[in-house]
ROTOR-766520 format. One record per residue: residue in one letter; x, y, z of N, C-alpha, C in turn. Coordinates in steps of 0.2 Angstrom, whole numbers, padded with zeros to 4 digits, always signed. Layout:
AXYZXYZXYZ
...
END
This chain:
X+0053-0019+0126+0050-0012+0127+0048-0009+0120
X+0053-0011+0116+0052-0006+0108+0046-0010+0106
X+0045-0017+0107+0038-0024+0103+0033-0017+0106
X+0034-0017+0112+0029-0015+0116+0024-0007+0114
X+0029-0005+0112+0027+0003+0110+0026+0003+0101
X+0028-0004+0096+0026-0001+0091+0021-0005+0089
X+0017-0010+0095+0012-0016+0095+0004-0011+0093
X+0004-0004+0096-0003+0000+0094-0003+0003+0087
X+0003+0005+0087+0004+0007+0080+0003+0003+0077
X+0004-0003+0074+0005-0008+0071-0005-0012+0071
X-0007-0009+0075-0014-0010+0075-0017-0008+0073
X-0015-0001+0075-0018+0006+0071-0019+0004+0064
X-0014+0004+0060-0015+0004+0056-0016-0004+0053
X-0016-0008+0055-0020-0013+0053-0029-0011+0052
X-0029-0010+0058-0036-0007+0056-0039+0000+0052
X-0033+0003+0049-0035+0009+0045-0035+0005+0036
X-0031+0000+0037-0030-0003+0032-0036-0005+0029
X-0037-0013+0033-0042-0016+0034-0051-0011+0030
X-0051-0006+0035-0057-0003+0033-0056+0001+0028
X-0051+0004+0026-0048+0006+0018-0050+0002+0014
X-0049-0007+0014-0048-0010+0008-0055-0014+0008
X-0060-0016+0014-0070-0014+0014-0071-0012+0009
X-0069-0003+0010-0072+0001+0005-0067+0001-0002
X-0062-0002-0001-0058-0003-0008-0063-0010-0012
X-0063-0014-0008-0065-0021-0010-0074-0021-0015
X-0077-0017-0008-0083-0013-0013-0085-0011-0018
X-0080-0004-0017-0082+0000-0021-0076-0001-0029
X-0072-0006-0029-0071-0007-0035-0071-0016-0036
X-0075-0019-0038-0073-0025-0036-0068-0029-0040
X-0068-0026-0046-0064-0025-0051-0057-0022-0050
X-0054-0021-0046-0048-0016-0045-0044-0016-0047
X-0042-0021-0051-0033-0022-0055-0032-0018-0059
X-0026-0014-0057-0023-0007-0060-0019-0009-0064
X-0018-0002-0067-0013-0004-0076-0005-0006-0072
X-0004-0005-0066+0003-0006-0064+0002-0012-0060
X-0004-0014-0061-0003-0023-0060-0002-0028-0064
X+0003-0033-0061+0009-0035-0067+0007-0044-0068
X+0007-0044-0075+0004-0052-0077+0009-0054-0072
X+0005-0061-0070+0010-0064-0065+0010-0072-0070
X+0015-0073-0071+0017-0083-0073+0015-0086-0068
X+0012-0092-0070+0009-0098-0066+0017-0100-0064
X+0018-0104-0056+0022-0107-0054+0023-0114-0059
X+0028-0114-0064+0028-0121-0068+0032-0129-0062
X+0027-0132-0060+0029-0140-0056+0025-0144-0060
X+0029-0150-0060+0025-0155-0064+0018-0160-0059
X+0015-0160-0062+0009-0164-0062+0006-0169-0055
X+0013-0171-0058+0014-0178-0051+0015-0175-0046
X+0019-0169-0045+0023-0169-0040+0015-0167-0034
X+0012-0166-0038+0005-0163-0035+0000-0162-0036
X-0004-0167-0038-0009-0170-0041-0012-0167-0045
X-0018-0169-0047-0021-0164-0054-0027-0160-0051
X-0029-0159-0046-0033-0153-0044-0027-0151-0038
X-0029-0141-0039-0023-0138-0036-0028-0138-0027
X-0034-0141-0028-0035-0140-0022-0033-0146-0016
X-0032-0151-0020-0028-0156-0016-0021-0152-0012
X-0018-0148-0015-0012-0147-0014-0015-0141-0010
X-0020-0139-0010-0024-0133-0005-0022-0136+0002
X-0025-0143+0003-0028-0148+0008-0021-0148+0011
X-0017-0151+0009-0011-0152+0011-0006-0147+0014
X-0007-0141+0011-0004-0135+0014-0008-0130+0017
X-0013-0132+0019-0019-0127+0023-0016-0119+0025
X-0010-0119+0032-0007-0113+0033-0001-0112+0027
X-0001-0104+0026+0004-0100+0023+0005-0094+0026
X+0012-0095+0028+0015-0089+0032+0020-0086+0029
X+0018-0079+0029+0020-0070+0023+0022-0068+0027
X+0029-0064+0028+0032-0059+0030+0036-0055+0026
X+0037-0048+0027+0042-0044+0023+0039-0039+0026
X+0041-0032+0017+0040-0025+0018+0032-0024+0021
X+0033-0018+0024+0028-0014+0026+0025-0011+0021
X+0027-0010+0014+0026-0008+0010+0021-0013+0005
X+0020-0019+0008+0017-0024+0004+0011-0026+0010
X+0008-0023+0016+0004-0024+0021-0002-0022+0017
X-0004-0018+0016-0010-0019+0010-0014-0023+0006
X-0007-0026+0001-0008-0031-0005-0008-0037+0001
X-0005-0038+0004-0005-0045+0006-0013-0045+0012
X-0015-0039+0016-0020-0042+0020-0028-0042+0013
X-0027-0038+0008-0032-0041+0001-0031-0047-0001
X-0025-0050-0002-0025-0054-0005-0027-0060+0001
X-0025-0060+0006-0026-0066+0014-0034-0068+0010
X-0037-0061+0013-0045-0062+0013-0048-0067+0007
X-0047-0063+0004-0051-0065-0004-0047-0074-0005
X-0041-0072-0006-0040-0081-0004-0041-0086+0002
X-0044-0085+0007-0046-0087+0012-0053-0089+0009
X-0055-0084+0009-0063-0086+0006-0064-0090-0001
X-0059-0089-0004-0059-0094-0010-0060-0101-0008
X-0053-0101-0003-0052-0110-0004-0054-0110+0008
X-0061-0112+0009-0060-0109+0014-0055-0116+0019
X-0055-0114+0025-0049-0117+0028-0042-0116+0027
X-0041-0113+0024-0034-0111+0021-0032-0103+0028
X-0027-0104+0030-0026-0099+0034-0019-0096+0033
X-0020-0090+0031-0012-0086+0029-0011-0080+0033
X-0006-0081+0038-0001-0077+0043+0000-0069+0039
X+0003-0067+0042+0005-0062+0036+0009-0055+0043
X+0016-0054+0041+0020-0050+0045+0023-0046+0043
X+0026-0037+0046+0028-0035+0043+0037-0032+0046
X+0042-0037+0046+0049-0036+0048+0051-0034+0045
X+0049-0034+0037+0055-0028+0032+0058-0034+0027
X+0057-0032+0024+0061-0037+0017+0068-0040+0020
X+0071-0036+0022+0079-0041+0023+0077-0047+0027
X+0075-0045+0034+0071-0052+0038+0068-0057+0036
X+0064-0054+0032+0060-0060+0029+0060-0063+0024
X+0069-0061+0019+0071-0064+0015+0077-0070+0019
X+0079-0069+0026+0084-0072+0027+0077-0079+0032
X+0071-0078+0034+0068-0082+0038+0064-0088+0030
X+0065-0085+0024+0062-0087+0019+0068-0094+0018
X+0076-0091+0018+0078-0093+0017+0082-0101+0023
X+0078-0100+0027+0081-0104+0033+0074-0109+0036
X+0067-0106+0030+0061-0110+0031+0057-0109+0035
X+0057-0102+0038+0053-0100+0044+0046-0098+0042
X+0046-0097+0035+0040-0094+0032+0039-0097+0024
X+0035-0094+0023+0034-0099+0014+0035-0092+0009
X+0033-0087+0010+0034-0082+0004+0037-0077+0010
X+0040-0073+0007+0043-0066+0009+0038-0062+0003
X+0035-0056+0006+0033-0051+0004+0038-0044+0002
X+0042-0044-0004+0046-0037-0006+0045-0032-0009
X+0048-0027-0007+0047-0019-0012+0051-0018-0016
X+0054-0025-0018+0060-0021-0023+0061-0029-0027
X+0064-0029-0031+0064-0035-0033+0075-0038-0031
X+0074-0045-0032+0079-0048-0029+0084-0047-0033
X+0090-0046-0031+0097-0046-0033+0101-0053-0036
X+0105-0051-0039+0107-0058-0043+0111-0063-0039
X+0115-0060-0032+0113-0065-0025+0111-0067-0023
X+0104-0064-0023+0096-0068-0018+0094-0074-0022
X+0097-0072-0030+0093-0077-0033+0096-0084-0035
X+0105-0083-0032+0108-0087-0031+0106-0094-0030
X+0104-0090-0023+0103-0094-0017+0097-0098-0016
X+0095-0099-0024+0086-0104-0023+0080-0098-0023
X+0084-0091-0024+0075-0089-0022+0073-0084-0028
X+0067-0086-0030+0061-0083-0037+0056-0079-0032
X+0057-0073-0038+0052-0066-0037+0048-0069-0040
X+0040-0066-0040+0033-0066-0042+0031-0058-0041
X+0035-0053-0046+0032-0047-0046+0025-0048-0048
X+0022-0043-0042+0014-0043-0042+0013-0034-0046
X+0017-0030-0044+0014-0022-0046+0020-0019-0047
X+0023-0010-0052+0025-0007-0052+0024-0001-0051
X+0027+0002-0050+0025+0010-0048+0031+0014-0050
X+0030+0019-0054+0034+0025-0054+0037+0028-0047
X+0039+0030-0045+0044+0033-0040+0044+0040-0042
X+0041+0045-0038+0040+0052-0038+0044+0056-0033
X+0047+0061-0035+0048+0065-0033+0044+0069-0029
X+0043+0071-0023+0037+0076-0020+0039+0084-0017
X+0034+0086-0016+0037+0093-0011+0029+0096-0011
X+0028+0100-0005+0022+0100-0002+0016+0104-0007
X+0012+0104-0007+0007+0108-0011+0008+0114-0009
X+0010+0118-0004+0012+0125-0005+0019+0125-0004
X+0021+0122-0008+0029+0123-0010+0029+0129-0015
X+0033+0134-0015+0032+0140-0022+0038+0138-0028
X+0041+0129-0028+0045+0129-0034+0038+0126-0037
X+0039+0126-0046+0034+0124-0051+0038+0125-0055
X+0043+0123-0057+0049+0121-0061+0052+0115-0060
X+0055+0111-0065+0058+0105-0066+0064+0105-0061
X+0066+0098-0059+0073+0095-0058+0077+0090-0062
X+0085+0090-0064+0088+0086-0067+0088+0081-0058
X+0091+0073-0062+0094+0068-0058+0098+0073-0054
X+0102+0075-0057+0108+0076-0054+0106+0082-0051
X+0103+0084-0050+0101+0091-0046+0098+0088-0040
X+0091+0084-0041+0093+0079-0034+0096+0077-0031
X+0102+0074-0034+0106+0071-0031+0109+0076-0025
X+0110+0083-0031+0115+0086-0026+0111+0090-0018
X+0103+0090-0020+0100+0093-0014+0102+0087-0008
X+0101+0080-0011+0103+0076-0006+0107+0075-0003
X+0114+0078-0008+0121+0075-0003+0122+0085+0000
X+0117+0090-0002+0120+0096+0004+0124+0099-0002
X+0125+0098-0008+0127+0104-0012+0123+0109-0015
X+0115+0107-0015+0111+0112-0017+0105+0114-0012
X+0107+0119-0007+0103+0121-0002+0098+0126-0003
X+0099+0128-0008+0092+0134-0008+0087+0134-0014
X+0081+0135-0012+0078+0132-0019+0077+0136-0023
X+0081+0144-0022+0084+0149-0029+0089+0145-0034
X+0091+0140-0030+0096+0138-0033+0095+0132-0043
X+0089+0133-0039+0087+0128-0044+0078+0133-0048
X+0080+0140-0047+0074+0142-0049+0068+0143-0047
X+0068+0143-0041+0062+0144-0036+0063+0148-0033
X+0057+0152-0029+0058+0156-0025+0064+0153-0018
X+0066+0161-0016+0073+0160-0012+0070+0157-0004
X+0075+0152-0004+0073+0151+0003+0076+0143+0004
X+0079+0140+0011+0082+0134+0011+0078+0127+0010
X+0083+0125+0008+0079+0117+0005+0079+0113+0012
X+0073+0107+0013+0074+0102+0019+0073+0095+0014
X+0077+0090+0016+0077+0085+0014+0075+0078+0017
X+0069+0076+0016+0066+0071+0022+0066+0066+0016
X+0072+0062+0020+0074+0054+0020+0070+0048+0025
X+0071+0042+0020+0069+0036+0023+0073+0033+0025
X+0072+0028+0030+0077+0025+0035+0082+0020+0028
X+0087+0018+0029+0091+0016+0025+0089+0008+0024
X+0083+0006+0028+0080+0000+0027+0076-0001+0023
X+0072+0007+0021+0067+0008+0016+0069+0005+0007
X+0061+0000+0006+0065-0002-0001+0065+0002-0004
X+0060+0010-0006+0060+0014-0010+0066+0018-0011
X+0071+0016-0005+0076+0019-0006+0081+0015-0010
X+0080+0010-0007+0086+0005-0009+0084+0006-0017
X+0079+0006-0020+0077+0006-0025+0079+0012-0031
X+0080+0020-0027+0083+0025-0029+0093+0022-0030
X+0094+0017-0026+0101+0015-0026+0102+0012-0032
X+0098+0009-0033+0100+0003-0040+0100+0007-0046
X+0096+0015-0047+0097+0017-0051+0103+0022-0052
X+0107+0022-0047+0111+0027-0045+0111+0033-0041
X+0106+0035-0040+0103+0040-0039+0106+0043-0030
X+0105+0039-0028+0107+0038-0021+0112+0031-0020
X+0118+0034-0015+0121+0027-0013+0119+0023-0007
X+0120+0015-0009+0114+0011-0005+0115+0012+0003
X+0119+0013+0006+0122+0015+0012+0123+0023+0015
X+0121+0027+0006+0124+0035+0008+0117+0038+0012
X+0121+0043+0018+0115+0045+0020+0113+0054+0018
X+0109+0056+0017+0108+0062+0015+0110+0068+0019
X+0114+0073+0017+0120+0078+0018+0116+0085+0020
X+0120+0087+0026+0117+0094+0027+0114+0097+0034
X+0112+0102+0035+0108+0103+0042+0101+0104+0040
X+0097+0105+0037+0092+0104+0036+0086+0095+0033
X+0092+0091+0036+0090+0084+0034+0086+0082+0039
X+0082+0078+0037+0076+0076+0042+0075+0067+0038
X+0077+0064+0044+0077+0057+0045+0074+0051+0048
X+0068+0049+0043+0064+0047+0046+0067+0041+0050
X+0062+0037+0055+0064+0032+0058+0059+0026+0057
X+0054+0027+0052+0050+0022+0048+0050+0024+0043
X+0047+0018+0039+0046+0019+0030+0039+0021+0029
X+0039+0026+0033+0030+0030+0034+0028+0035+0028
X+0022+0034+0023+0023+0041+0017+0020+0045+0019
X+0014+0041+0025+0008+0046+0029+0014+0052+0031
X+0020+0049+0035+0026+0054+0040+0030+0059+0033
X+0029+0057+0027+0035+0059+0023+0031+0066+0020
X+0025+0064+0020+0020+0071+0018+0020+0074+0024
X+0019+0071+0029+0018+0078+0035+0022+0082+0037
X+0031+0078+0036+0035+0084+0036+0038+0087+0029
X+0035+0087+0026+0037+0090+0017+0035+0100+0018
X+0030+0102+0022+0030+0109+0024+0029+0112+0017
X+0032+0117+0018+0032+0122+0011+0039+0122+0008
X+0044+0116+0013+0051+0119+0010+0053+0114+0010
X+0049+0107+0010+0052+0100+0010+0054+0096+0002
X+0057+0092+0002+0057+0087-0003+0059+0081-0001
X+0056+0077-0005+0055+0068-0004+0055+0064-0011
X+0054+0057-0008+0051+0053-0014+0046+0046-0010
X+0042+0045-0014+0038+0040-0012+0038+0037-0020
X+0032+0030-0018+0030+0027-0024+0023+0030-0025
X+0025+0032-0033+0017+0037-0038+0011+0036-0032
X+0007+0028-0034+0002+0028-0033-0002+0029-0025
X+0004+0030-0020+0003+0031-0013+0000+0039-0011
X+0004+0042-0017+0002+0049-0016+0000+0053-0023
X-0002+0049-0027-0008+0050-0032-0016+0052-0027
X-0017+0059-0030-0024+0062-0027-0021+0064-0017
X-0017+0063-0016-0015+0068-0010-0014+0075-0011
X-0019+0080-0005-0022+0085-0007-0016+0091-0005
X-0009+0086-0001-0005+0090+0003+0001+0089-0001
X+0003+0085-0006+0008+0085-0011+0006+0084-0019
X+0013+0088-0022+0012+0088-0028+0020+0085-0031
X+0021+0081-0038+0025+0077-0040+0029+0083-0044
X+0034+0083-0043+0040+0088-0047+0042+0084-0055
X+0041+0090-0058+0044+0085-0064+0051+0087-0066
X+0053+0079-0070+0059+0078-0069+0061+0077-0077
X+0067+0082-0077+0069+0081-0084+0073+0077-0085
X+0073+0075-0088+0075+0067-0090+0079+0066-0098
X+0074+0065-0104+0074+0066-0110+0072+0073-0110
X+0065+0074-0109+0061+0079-0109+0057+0078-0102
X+0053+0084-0102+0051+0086-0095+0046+0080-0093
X+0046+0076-0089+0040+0069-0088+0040+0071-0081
X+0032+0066-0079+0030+0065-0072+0028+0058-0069
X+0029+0055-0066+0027+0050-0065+0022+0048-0067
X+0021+0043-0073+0014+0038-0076+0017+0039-0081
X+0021+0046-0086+0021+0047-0093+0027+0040-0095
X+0027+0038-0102+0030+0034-0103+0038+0035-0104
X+0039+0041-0105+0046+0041-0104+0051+0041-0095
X+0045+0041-0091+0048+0041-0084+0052+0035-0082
X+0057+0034-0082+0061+0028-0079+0060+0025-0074
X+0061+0027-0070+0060+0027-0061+0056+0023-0058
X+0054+0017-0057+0049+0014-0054+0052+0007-0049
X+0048+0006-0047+0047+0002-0039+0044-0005-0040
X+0048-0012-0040+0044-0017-0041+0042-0019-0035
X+0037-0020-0033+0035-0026-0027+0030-0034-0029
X+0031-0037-0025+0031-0043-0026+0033-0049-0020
X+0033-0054-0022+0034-0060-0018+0042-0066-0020
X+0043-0069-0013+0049-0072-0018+0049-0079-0012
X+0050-0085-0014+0050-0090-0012+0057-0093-0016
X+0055-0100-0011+0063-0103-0009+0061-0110-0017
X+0065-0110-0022+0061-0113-0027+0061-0121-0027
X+0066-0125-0018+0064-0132-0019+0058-0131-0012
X+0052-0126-0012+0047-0126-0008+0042-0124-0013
X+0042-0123-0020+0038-0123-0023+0031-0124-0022
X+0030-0134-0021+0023-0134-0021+0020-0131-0015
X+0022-0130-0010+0020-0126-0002+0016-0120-0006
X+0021-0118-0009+0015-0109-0012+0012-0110-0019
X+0012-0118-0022+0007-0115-0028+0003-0113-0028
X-0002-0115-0025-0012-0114-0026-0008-0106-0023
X-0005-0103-0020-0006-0095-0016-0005-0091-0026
X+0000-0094-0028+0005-0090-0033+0002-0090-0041
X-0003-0096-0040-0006-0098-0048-0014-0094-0045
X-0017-0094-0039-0022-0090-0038-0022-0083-0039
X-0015-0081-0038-0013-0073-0042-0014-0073-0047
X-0011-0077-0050-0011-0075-0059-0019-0076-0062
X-0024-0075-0058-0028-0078-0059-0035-0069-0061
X-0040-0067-0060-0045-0063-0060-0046-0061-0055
X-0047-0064-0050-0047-0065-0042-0042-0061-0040
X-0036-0063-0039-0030-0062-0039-0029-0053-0040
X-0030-0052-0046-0025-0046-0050-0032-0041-0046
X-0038-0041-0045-0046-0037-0043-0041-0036-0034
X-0038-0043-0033-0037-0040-0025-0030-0035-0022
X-0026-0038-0026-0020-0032-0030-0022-0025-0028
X-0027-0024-0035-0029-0017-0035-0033-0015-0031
X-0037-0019-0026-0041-0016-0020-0036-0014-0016
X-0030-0021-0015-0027-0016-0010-0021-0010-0010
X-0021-0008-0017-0017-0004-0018-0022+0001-0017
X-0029+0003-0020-0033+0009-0017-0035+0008-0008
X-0033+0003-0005-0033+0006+0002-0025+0005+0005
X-0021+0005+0002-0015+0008+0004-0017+0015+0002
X-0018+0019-0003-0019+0027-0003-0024+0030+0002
X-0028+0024+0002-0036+0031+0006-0032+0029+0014
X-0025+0022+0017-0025+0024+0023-0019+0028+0024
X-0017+0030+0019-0013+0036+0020-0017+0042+0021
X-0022+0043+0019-0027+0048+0015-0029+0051+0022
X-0034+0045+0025-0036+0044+0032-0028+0044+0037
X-0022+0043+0035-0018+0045+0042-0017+0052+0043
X-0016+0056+0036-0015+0062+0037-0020+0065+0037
X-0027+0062+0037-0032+0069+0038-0037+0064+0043
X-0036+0061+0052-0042+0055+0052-0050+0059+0054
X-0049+0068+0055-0056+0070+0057-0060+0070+0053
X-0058+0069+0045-0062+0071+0039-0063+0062+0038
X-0059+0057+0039-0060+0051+0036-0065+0048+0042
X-0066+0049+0048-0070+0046+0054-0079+0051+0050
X-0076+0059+0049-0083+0063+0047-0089+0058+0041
X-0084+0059+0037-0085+0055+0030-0089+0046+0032
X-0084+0043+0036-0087+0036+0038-0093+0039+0042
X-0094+0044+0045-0104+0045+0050-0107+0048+0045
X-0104+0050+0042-0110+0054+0038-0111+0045+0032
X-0106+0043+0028-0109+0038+0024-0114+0032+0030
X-0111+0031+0036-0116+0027+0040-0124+0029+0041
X-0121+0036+0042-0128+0041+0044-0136+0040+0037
X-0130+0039+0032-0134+0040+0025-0135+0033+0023
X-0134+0027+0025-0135+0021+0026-0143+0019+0029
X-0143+0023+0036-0147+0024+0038-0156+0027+0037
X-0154+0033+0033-0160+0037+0031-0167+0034+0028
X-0164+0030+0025-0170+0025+0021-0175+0022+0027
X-0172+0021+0033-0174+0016+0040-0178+0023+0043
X-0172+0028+0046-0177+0032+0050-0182+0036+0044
X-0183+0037+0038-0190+0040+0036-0197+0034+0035
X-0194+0027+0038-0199+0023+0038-0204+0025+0046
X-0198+0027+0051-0203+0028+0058-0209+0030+0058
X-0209+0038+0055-0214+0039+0054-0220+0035+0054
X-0221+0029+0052-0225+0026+0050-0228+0024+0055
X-0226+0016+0058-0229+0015+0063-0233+0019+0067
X-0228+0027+0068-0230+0031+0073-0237+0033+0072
X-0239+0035+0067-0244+0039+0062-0248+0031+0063
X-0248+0027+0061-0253+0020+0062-0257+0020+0072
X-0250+0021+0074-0253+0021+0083-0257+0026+0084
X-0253+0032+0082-0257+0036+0085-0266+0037+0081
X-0266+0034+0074-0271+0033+0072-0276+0031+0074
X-0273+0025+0076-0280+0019+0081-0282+0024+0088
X-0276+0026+0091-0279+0030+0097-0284+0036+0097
X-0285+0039+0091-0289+0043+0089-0298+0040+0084
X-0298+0034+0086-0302+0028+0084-0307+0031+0088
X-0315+0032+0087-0320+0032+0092-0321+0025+0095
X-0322+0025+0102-0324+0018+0105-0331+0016+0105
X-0334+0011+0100-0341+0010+0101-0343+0009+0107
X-0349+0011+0109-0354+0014+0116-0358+0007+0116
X-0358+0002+0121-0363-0003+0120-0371-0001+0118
X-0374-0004+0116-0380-0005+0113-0384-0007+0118
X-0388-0002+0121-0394-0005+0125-0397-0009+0122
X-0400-0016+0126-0404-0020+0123-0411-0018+0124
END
């Protein structure tokens, strides 16, 4: 029943993606952002796999991706443009959540796991290598008509989170109580505030005004943010959202997410099993590659626009008729023509035969 009910969603948005990253793939063909990250060529020797990497294409044709939902973007950019490179090549791609798909990576059920966080010095134990692809700042958020516009220390978040700071006079804003909208405890941008202390990896956030989501949705983390909410997501997801703004957070001094003294950031990436190496070379050294880093950043710009399109879809449907509308105008100002040519001829005098 639960497959069943989250098989439309999961559609939904495959298809908001998908046509997100079209017009990402377009309109920047170039896309590789400054928070996309040189990736090292997978080093295996020579013999183990012949001197062209597309031998080893031929031989590994399918590659099956599963992980964060956080990585469903970069990975359906990168499927395509790699499919199209080497064609015949067919790459799966799922989105159970980094833990699952480190543990099916680990037991062989797939060839890369897809992560939002980079692996722990256990995971790495255990035979298995990251290939971070991007970084992100980690933002603090609160709605666009929020009335604080004043900074936060760490620890003032902290304490909104655990229920010791409920009112946002408390921290300098106008009077009024705080809500706190959390990600499910599976989310990695969470796991990722743990590693820096900031939240405990298991602690749940404190209080009656807590709001707990039950996905790692940011489209969902901006829709309940209101005028009284606060969050965090990764920067680039909600860079240029018209419904939140980033809090700055004093640190050294007052910074925002991009400035260089902001600490706080999100690695995502890939992580294989390293005696399966040559299974994901040609996937891993096509990354490190021009191709690679252009597809990265398309689909990090349609990760934003389908967040962009979940929280606004009347203006993103308006905008797709109007650009199709406007695709068209060059076609319908040609009608005219023929019409004008017929009606032409019918206004033709019919020569009267010529008596002999």
């Amino acid at each position: 029943m639960v497959l069943t009910q989250r098989r439309p969603t999961l559609l939904r948005r495959s298809i908001v993606i998908s046509l997100a990253l079209i017009l990402a793939l377009s309109a920047y063909p170039h896309a590789a952002t400054a928070t996309t990250l040189a990736i090292a060529p997978v080093q295996i020797s020579a013999a183990s796999v012949g001197k062209d990497v597309r031998d080893v294409v031929k031989q590994t044709q399918a590659l099956k991706i599963d992980g964060s939902q956080l990585m469903e973007p970069i990975n359906q950019a990168l499927k395509e443009s790699f499919e199209q490179a080497y064609p015949g090549t067919d790459v799966t791609i799922g989105t159970n959540g980094t833990e699952p798909a480190l543990d099916a990576l680990l037991n062989r059920d797939i060839d890369l796991a897809a992560i939002g966080r980079s692996l722990s010095a256990a995971e790495k134990a255990k035979g298995l290598v990251e290939i971070p692809v991007s970084q992100d700042a980690i933002s603090i958020i609160i709605g666009r008509n929020n009335g604080f516009n004043g900074h936060l220390t760490l620890e003032q978040f902290a304490q909104i989170f655990r229920g010791e700071i409920t009112n946002w006079s408390e921290v300098g804003g106008p009077p009024g109580p705080i809500r706190f909208i959390d990600r499910p405890l599976s989310s990695d941008t969470r796991a990722v505030l743990s590693t820096y202390g900031i939240v405990g990896a298991a602690e749940q956030a404190q209080g009656e005004r807590v709001v707990t989501l039950k996905s790692d949705d940011t489209a969902e983390v901006i829709r309940q943010l209101g005028g009284d909410g606060i969050s965090y997501a990764i920067a680039s997801q909600v860079k240029g959202q018209r419904r939140v703004k980033a809090v700055t957070m004093a640190i050294l001094q007052d910074t925002l997410p991009g400035e260089q003294a902001y600490p706080y950031s999100q690695v995502r990436g890939y992580a294989y099993k390293k005696d399966n190496a040559t299974a994901v070379l040609p996937f891993v050294n096509w990354l490190s590659g021009e191709a690679g880093k252009a597809s990265i950043g398309a689909g990090k710009t349609a990760e934003a626009a389908a967040i962009a399109t979940a929280l606004n879809p009347a203006a993103a449907q308006g905008a797709a008729g109007t650009s199709f509308l406007g695709g068209l105008w060059w076609l319908l100002g040609l009608l005219p023509l023929p019409l004008l040519f017929l009606l032409g001829r019918r206004r033709e005098p019919v020569a009267e035969p010529v008596a002999a």
